[in-house]
C-alpha positions as a printed NumPy array, in Angstrom:
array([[-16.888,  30.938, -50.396],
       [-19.259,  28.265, -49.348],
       [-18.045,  24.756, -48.419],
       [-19.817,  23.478, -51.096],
       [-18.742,  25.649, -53.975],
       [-15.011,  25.257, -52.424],
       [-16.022,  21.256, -52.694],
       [-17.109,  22.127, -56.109],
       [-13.712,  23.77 , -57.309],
       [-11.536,  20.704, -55.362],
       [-13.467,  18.194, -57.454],
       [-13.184,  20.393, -60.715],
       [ -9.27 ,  20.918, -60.102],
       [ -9.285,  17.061, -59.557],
       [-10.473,  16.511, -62.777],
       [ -8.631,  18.91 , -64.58 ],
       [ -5.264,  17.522, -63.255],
       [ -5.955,  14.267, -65.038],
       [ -7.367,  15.866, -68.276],
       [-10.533,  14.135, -67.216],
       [-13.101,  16.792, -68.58 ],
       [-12.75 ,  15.573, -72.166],
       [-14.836,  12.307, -70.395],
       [-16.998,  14.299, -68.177],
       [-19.712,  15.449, -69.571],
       [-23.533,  15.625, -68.594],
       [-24.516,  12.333, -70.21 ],
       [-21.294,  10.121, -69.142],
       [-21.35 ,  11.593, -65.743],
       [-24.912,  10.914, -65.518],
       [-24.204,   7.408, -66.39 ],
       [-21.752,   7.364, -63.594],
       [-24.031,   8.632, -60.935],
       [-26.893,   6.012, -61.608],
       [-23.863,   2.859, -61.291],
       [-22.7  ,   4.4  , -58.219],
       [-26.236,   4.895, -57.577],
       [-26.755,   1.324, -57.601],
       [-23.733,   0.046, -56.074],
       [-25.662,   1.955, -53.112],
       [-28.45 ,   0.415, -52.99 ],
       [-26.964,  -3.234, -53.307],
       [-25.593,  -2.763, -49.795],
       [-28.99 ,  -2.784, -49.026],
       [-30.655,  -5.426, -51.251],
       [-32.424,  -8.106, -49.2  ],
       [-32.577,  -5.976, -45.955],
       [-34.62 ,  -5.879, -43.674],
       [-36.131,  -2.059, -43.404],
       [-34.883,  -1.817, -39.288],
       [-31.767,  -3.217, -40.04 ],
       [-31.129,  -0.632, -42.883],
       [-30.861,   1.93 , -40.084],
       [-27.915,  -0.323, -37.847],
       [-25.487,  -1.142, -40.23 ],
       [-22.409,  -3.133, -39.343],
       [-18.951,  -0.289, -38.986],
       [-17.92 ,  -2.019, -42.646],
       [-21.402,  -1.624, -44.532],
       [-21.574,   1.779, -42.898],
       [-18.149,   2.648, -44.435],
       [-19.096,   1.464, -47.878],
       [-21.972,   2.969, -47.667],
       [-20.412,   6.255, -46.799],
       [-18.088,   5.714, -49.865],
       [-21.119,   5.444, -52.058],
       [-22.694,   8.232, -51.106],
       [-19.371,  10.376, -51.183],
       [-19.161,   8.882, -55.626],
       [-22.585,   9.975, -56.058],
       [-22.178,  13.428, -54.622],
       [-19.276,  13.565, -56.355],
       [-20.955,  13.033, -59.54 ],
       [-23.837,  15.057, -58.561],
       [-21.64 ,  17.985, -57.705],
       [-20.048,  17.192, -61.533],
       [-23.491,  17.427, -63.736],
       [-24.668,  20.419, -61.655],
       [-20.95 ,  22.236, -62.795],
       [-21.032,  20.859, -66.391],
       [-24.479,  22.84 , -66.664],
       [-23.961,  25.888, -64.682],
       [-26.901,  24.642, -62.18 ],
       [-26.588,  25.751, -58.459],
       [-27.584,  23.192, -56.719],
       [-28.233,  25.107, -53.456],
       [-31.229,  27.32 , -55.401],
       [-32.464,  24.228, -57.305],
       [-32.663,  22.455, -53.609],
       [-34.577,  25.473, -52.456],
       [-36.848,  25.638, -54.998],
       [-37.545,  21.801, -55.823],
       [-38.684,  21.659, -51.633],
       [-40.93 ,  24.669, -52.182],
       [-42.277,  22.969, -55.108],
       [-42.719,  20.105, -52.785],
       [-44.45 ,  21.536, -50.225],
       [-47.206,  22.568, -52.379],
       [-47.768,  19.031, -54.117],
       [-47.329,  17.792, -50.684],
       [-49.58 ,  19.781, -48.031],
       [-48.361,  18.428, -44.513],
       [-52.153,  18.934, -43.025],
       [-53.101,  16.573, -46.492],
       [-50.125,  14.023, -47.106],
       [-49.   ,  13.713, -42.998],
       [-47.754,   9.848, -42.474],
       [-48.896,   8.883, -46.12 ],
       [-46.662,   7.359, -48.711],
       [-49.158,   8.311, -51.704],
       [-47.624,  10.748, -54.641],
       [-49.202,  13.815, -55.197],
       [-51.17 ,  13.414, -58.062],
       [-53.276,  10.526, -55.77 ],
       [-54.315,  13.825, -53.814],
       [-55.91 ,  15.768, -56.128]])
């Protein structure tokens, strides 16, 4: 067993111990995961784009905390619909690499319909 799919069944059995799963599903968690989502990214509202990468030991920690909710969440929908989120990785950056050509897009920001 992978560490993610033993992550996966820790999270599940979390759930299940507090009859949770009657709450859980794709739409409510995916409701979660955008508010988590943006409690991120107000630890970063108003930053500078060089500081974003030195945070203080406390934002770092919150951050971290974050991060851990929305993988958590993440982790939740992916179960809910029987998605493996390893294969849908793989193929979503193969899918990438063809919209996005390194010898085309290399240090460009533009999205990939700008490039064809």
């Amino acid at each position: 067993m992978n560490e993610l799919e033993a992550l996966r069944i820790r999270i599940n059995d979390f759930a299940d111990e507090r009859d949770w799963n009657q709450f859980h599903s794709p739409k409510n968690l995916s409701m979660a995961l955008i508010v988590e989502a943006g409690e991120l990214v107000e630890h970063f509202q108003w930053m500078k784009q060089k500081d974003s990468f030195a945070l203080a030991e406390d934002k770092l920690a919150a951050v971290e905390e974050e991060l851990a909710d929305i993988f958590v969440y993440l982790i939740r929908i992916a179960d809910q619909l029987g998605i493996d989120l390893i294969n849908a990785t793989k193929k979503k950056i193969k899918s990438n690499e063809a919209k996005y050509p390194a010898d085309v897009v290399r240090g460009s920001s533009k999205k990939y319909t700008e490039y064809r």
